[in-house]
N, C-alpha and C positions, 0 to 999 in steps of 0.2 A: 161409843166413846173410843176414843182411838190414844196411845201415847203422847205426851205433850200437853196432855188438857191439863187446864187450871181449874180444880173446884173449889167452892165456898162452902162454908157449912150456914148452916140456917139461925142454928143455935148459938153462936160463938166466933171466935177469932180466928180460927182456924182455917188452914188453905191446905192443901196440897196439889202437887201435880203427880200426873198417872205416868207410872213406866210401866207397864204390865197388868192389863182387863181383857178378860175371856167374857164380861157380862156379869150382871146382875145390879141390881141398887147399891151404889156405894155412900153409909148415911156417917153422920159425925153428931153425937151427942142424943143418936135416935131418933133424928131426921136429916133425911134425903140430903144429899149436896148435890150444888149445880153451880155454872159458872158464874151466873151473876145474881147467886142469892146476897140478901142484906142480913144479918146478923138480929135476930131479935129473938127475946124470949130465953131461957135456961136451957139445959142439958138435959136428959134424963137422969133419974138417980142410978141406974142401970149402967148409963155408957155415962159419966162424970169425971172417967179417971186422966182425962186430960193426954195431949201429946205433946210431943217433943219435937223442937227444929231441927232437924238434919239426919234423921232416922227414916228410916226406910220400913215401911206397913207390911204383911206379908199376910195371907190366909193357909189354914192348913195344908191345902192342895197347890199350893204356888201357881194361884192362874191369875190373883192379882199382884201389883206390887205398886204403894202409894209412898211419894216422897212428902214431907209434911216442910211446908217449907216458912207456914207461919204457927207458932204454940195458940192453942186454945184449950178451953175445959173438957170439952166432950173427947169421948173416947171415938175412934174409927171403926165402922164394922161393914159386911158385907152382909146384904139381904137380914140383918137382925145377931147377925154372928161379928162377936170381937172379932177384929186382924189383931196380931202377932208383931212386935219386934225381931225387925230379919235381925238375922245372925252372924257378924262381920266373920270372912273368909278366914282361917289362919295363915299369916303368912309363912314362907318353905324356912324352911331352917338355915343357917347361914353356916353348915358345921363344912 
């Protein structure tokens, strides 16, 4: 998977595009996304808690980073692990 990908989730309405993958299964609602999955079927109760448009996904170790660019129920994870809401930079002080 390289930057620029568009995935789907399986479970739900959700999309993102990928800015930053080192690897592994990237799932939404606890199953697998891919580009031209169809939407059927629920979330798991596990990963349910839903994302957000315009938010950027992050993992512990920041080797990935996933832009969500449509809202769906299921939560984002890698290989079985929640992603993270990245952290907006502060901007420098204006003194």
């Amino acid at each position: 998977m390289k930057p620029g990908t568009k995935l789907k989730s399986a479970v739900c309405g959700t999309e993102v595009v990928v800015i930053r993958c080192a690897g592994g299964s990237i799932e939404c609602g606890g199953a697998a996304m891919s580009e031209g999955a169809v939407p059927a079927g629920e979330p798991s109760a596990d990963f349910a808690g839903g994302s957000v448009t315009g938010k950027r996904y992050v993992d512990a170790g920041g080797t990935i980073e996933l832009l969500c660019v449509k809202p769906g129920k299921g939560s984002l994870a890698l290989g079985g692990v929640a992603l993270q809401l990245k952290d907006a930079k502060p901007l420098p002080a204006s003194d």
